[in-house]
C-alpha positions in Angstrom: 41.9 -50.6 6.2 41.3 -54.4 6.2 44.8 -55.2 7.4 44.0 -52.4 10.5 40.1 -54.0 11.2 42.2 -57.7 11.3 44.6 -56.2 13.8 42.1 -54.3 15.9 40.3 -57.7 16.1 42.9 -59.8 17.0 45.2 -57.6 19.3 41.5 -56.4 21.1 43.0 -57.0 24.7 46.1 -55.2 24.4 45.2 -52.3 22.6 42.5 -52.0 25.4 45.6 -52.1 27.7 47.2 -49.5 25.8 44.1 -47.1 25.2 41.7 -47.1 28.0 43.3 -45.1 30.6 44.3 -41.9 28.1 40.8 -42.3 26.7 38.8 -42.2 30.0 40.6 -38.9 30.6 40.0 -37.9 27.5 36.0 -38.9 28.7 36.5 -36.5 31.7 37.8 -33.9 30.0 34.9 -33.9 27.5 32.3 -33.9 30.4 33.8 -31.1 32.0 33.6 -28.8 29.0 30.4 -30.2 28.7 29.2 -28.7 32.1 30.9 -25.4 31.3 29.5 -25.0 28.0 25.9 -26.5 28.7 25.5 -26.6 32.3 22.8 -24.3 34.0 24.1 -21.6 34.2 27.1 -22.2 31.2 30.3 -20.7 32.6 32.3 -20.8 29.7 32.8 -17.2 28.3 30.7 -16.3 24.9 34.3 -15.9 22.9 35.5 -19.5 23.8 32.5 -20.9 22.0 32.0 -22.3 18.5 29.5 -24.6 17.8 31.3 -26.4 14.8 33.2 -28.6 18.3 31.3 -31.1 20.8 31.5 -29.8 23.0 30.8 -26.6 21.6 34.2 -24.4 22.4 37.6 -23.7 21.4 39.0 -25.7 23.8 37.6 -28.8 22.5 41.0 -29.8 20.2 43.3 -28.5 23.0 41.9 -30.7 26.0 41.3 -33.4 23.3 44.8 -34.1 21.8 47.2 -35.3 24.4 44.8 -38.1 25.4 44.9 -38.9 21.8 48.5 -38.1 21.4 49.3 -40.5 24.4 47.2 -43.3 22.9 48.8 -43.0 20.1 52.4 -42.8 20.8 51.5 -46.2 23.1 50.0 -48.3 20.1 52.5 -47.1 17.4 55.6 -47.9 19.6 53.8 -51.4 19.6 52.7 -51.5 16.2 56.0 -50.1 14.6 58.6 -51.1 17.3 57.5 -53.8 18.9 57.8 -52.3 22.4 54.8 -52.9 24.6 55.9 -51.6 28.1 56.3 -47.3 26.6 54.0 -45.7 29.1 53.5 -48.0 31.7 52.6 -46.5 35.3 53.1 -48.3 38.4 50.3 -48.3 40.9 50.6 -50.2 44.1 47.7 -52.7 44.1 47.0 -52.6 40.3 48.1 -54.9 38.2 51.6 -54.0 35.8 50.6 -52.6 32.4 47.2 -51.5 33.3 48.0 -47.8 33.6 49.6 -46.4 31.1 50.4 -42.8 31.4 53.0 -40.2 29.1 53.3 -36.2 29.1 56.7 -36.0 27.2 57.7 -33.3 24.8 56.7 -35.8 21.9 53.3 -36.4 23.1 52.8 -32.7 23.6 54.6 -32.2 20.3 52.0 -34.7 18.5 49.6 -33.1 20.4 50.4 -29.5 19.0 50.1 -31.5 15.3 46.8 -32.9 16.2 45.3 -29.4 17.8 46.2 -27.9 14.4 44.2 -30.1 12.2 41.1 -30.5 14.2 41.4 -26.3 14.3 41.2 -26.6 10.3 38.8 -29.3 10.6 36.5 -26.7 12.6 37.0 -24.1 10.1 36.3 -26.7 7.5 32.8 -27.4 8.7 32.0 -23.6 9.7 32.7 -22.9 5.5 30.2 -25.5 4.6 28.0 -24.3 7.0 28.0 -21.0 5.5 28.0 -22.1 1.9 24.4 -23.9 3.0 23.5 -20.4 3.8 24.4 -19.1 1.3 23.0 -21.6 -1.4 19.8 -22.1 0.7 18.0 -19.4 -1.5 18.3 -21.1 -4.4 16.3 -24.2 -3.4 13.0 -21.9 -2.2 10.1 -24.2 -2.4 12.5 -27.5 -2.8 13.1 -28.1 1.1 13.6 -32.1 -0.6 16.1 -30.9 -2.7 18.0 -29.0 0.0 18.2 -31.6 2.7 19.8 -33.5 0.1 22.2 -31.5 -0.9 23.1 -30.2 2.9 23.5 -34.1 3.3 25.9 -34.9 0.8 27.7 -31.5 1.5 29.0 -33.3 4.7 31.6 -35.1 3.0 33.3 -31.9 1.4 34.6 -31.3 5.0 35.4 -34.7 5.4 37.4 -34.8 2.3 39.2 -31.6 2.6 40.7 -32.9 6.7 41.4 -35.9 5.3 43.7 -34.1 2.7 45.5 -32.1 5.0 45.9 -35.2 7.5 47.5 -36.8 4.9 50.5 -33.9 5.4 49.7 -33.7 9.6 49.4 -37.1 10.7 52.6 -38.9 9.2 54.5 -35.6 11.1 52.5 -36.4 14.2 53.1 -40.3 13.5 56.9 -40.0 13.2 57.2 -37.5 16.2 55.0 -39.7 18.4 57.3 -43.3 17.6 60.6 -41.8 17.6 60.5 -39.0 20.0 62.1 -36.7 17.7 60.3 -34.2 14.7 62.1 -35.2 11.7 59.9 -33.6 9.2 62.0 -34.5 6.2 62.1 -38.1 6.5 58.6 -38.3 7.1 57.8 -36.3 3.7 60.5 -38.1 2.3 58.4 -41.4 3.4 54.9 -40.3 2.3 56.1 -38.3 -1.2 54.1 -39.8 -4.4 51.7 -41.2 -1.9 49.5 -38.3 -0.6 46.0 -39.4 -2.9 46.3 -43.0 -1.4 46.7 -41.3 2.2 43.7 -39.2 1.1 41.6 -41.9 0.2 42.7 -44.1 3.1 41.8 -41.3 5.8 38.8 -39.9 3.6 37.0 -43.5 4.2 38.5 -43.8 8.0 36.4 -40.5 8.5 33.2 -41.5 6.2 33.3 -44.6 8.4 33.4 -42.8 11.3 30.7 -40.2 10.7 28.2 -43.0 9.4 28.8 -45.2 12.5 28.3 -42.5 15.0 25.3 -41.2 12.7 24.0 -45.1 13.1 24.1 -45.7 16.6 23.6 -41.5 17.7 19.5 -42.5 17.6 20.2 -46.2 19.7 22.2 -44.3 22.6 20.2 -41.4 23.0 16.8 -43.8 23.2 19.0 -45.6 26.2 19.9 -42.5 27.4 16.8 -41.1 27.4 15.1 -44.3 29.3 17.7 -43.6 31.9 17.4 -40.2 32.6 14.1 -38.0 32.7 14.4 -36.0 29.1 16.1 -32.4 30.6 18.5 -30.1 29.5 21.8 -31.2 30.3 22.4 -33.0 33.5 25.8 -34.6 34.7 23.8 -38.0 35.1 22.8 -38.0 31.1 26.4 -37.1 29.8 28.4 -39.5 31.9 25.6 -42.1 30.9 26.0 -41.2 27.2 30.0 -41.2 27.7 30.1 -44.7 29.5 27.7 -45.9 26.3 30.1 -44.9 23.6 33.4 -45.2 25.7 34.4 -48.7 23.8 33.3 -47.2 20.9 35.4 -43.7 21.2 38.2 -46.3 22.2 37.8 -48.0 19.0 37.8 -45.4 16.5 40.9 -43.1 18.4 43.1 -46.8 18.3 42.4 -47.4 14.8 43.6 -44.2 13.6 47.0 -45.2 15.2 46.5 -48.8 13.8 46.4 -47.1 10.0 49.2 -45.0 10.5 50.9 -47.6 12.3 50.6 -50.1 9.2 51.3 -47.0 6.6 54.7 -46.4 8.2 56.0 -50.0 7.8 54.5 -50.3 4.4 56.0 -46.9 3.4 59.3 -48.1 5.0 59.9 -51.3 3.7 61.1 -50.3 -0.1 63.0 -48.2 1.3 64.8 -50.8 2.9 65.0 -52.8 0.6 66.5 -50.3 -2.1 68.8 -48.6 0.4 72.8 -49.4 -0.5 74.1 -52.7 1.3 76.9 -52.7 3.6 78.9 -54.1 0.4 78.2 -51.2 -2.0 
């Protein structure tokens, strides 16, 4: 996790480069279910809703993942590969390796992996919802007591994604760098290492949950002096997405940063053990 923060901070510009055009369509994307789900009237059809998502649907993962496939597959070729142009788009008038831009099988491949955890994810956080239910009579009288509990409840989702990433996201790492889904070698890579990768991606998404609860009450107070305090307005959710774009950015590139860094450090005793050309 240090060894990702000290990349992030000193490779800023280009992962920017890399990221910011995937992630502003992932912004878009998020604003339009948005409108759907919470515009006046909402269009999208009661069975395509679930409330455990932001926005609140089933189609959150699915229009999600290839923006985060791409961005991705764009920082691990650099991290792992040392190849800096994968993606670029050329747009007359813009400068080279602004616009990057890939819908190959891998990314939708990667995609598929990453659609699949963030379903489990969902259903992860619907179970501890109804386990608060369910446990909620026992604390009659002891509201204290319950809001503590319900508050240190959120990490047994947390824990249990961060589990099965540890199985999903090397697959989705390996697909997204080499093009090809070679299961095998990338169990082979992470085998007698799963509790690190839990613990690693365990305090990536305790990180991420306590940041975004930190600065949650700062953007909606800017918001909020923005825009007049309504129910959902296109004004107030592009505001709120411009406001947490860099940070959105940030967190979806340092994922890719920590499995980037994983798969060399997974890699290089394997190297160094394989049979030389002598033997």
């Amino acid at each position: 996790m240090v060894a990702t923060l000290d990349y992030c901070v000193r490779n800023a510009g280009l992962l920017f480069l890399l990221a910011w055009f995937p992630c502003a369509l992932e912004s878009v994307c998020r604003i339009g279910l948005e409108w759907l789900t919470d515009g006046a009237p909402p269009l999208m059809p009661q069975w395509l809703l679930f409330d455990h998502f932001f926005p609140p649907t089933w189609l959150t993962p699915l229009v999600n993942a290839p923006a985060v496939a791409m961005v991705w597959a764009f920082v691990l070729s650099t991290v792992c590969d040392q190849n800096p142009d994968r993606g670029i788009v050329t747009v007359p008038g813009i400068r080279p390796r602004w616009i990057r831009f890939e819908l190959s099988p891998a990314v939708l491949l990667g995609a598929a992996v990453f659609v699949a955890t963030n379903l489990l994810d969902g259903m992860f956080r619907l179970a501890q919802f109804q386990l608060l239910v369910a446990v909620y009579p026992l604390f009659e009288g002891r509201d204290g007591a319950f809001d503590a509990w319900a508050r240190w409840s959120d990490a047994l989702p947390i824990l249990a994604v961060s589990a099965v990433a540890a199985w999903t996201y090397p697959i989705a790492a390996q697909v997204l760098r080499t093009g090809a889904l070679d299961r095998t070698r990338a169990l082979n890579l992470m085998r007698g290492n799963r509790l690190r990768l839990t613990a690693i991606f365990f305090l990536l998404n305790l990180a991420s949950y306590l940041f975004y609860a930190l600065i949650r009450p700062a953007t909606n107070w800017i918001v909020q002096s923005l825009v007049d305090p309504l129910p959902w307005t296109l004004r107030e959710a592009i505001i709120r997405h411009v406001i947490q774009f860099p940070f959105d950015t940030f967190w979806i590139v340092a994922w890719a940063v920590t499995l980037g860094m994983v798969m060399k450090a997974l890699a290089l005793p394997m190297r160094r053990t394989g049979p030389t050309i002598a033997a």
